[in-house]
N, C-alpha and C positions, 0 to 999 in steps of 0.2 A: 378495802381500797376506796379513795374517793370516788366519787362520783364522775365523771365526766364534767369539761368545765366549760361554760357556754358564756358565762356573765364578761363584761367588757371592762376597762376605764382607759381614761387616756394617758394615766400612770401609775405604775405597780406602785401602793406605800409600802414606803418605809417598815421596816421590824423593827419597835423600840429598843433599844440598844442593852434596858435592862432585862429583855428577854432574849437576847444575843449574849449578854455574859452568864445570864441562868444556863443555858445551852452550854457554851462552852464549859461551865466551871463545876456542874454538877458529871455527875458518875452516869454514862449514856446507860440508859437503860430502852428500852423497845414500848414500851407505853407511856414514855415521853418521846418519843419518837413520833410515836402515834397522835399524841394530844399536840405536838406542834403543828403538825401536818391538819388535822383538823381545824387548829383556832385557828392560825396565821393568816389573814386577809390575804397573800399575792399568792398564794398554793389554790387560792379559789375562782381566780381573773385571770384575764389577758388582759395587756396594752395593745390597746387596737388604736393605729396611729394613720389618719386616709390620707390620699394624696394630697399635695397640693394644685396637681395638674392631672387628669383622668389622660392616661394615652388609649388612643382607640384599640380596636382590638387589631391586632394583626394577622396576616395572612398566615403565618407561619409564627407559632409561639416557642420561644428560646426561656429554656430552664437553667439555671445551675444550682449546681448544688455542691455545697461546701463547708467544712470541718472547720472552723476555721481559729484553731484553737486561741479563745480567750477573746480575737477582734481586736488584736493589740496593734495591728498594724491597720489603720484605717483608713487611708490614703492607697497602699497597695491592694488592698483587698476592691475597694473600689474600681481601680486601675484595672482588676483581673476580672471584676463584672460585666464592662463596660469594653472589654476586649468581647465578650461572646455576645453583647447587645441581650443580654440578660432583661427580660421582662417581669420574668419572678425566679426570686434567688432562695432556696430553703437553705438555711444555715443552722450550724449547730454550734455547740460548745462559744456560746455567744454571752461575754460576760456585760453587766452594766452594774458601775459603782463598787468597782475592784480596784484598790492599790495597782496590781499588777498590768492594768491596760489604763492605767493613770485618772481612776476612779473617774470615767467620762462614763454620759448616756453613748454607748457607742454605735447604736443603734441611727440614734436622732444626730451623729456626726457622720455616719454614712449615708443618711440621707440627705442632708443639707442641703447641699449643692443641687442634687439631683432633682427634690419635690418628693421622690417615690415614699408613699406610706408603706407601713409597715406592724405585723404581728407577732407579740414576744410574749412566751410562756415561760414561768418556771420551772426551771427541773432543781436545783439543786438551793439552796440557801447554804452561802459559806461559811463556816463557822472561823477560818483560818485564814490568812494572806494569800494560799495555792497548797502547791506542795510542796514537799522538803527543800526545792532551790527556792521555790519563791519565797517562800518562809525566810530562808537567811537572807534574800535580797533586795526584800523591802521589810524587814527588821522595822518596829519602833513607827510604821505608816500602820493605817487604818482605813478600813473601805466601809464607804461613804453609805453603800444599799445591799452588797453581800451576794451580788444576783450573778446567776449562771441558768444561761436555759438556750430555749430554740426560738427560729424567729423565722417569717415569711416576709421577705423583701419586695413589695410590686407598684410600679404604676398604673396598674390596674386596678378594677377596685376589688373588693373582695367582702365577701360575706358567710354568713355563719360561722362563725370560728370558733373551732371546737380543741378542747387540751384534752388527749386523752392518755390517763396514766396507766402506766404500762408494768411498775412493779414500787412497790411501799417495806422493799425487807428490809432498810435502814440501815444497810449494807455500810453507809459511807459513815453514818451516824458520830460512830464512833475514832473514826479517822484509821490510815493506814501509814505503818511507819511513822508514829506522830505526827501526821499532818493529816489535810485534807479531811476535817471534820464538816460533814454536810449533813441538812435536815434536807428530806426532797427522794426522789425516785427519776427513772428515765419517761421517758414520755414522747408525745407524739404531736402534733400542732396542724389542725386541716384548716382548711378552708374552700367557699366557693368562687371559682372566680365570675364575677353579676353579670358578665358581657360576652362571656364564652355562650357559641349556639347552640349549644344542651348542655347539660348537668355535665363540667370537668370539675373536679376535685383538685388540690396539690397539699401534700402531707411534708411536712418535715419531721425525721425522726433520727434517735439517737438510739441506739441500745447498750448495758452494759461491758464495759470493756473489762472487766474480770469476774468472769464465770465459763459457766459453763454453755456448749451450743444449742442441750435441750432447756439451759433456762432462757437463753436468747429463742429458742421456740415458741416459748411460752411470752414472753413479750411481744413476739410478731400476733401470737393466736388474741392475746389483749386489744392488740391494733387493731386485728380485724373486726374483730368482736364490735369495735367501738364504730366503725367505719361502717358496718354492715348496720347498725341500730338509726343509720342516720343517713346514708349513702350506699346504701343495696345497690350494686349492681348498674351503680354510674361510674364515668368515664371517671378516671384518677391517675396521678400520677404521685408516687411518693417518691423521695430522695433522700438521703441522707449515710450516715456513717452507721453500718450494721455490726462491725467490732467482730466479723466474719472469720476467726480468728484459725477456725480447724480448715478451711481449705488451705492449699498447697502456697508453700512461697516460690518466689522467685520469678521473672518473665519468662522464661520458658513451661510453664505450668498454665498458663494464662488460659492457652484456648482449653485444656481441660477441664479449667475451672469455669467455664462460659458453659459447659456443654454437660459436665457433671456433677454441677453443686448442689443438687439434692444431695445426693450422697454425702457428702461432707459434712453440709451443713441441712439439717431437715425441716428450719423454716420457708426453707423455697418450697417444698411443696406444700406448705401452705396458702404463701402466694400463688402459687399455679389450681389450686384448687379452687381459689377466688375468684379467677378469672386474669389474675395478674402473670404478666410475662418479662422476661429480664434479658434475653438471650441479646437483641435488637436492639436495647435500650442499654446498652454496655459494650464499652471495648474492650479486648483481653489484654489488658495492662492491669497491674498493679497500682493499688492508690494512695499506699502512704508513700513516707518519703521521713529524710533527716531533717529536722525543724528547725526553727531558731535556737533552741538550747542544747543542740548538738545530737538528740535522741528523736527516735529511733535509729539505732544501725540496722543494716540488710541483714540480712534479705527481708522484701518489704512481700506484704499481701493485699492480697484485693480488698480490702473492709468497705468501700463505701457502692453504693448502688442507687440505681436506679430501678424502679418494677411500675409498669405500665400495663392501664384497662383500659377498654374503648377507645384508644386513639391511639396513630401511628409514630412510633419514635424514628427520626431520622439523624443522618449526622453526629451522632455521639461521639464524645469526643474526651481524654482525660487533659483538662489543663495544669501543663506546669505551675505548684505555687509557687512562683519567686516575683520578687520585687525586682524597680527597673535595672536595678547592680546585681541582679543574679542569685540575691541571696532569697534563702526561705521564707514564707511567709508563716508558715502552719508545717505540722509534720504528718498532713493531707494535702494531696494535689486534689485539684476543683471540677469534679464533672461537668458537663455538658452536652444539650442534646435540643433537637427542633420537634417540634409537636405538630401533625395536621392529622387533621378527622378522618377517623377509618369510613371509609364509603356506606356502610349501610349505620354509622351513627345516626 
């Protein structure tokens, strides 16, 4: 697995396009798998993008965190940040120079307006338009940069940014149902915030959405592992879509699954052994939801989370994703929560 990724630039390049059709056209095999993920220059950076305005620190720090698949709607998604007065946003499933979310920097369009810089790591390199709908619906189009990954949204500033990968089995490599051929792995995305009054952490992470819950174990124990080499035992807070997939559906299971998701799932007690806690930092709601292309149907489950160290989560909260007409934005609703310092931080 590579290394941990600490290096910067202020733009992921480009993948020559004649080593995008070597990928595609050759027979996948797992040690070209291997050798892309090594050579490719943007599997080794982050885009670290600073503010254009530093907002002070606040008394009370507001998180979201959001699925937000692809970023295709970048107007709404804005609108839903900006509703919880979002000071750092960890998003996932965050595309840039994809046909499908109309081959924009989507990142540098959601912040525009605002000034807030921001942190974008790769997880995936696309070899394909999406998946089998996107494929037939943008037919005969071309993406621009081929990028999917995770990103740390703030007006605040942020430092040390670390990419940490989480699994390299090339799982997507070869694509599924014809489509969706990707070079890349899940991964994790930290950083520090420079103005918080001790050491607070914020992690965005993503884990695979088809496997199993002891290999999703094992991507959390990656997490930690990386967190721990660099962030022992300071304050953090990660967010993101954990693909939670063996606890219970449905809202009536909800406070069950607040109260006994080791059992289900046995990366929590990993978190809990860290020092990380989820109980406070979560409502018993469910977090997916039906998206813009009509999928998922119910019964929905809790996939996405919150797990907090050294400081106190308040007000948590699951936001509806819809646009201002009701409709979906992602087929993830956006958590939400407030931050203040546990007393003997």
């Amino acid at each position: 697995m590579r290394p941990i990724v600490t290096d910067t630039t202020p733009d992921l390049p480009p993948v020559p396009n004649a080593v995008l059709l070597e990928a595609r056209t050759k027979a996948p095999r797992p040690e070209d798998h291997a050798r892309y993920l090594r050579d490719l220059a943007p599997f080794h950076l982050i885009e670290a993008v600073p503010p254009r305005y530093v907002a002070p620190w606040p008394a009370r720090l507001s998180v979201a965190s959001f699925n937000v698949e692809r970023l295709t709607d970048v107007k709404a998604v804005r609108a839903l940040l900006d509703s919880v007065g979002a000071h750092v946003a960890l998003l996932t499933e965050v595309d840039v120079g994809m046909a499908r979310s109309g081959n924009r920097h989507t990142l540098r369009d959601l912040t525009a307006e605002t000034g807030e810089g921001f942190l974008y790591g790769l997880e995936f390199l696309e070899l394909d338009l999406g998946d089998e709908s996107e494929m037939r619906t943008y037919a005969g189009e071309r993406n621009t940069r081929s990028f999917h990954g995770n990103a740390i949204v703030s007006n605040l500033r942020l430092e040390r940014p670390h990419l940490i990968p989480l699994e390299e089995s090339g799982f997507w490599f070869p694509g599924q149902d014809g489509a969706q051929r990707r070079i890349g792995g899940r991964m994790g995305l930290a950083a520090r915030l420079v103005d918080a009054p001790f050491p607070l952490w914020v992690v965005a992470v993503h884990l695979e959405s088809k496997t199993t819950r002891e290999d999703r174990q094992g991507q959390i124990q990656a997490l930690l592992r990386g967190l721990d080499s660099f962030a022992a035992g300071e304050a953090c807070i990660i967010g993101g879509d954990l693909n939670t997939k063996e606890l219970p559906a449905g809202d009536g299971a909800q406070q069950q699954v607040l109260k006994e998701a080791e059992q289900f799932e046995p990366l929590f007690g990993d978190f809990r052994r860290e020092g990380f806690a989820w109980a406070a930092a979560n409502v018993a709601a469910v977090t997916q939801r039906t998206g813009p292309s009509g999928k998922p149907p119910p019964p929905f489950r809790k996939l996405d989370w919150f797990l907090v160290r050294g400081i106190s989560p308040e007000h948590s909260r699951v936001i509806p994703a819809l646009d201002g007409q009701g409709r979906p934005v992602s087929d993830h609703d956006m958590l939400a929560l407030d931050l203040v310092p546990d007393a003997d931080v």
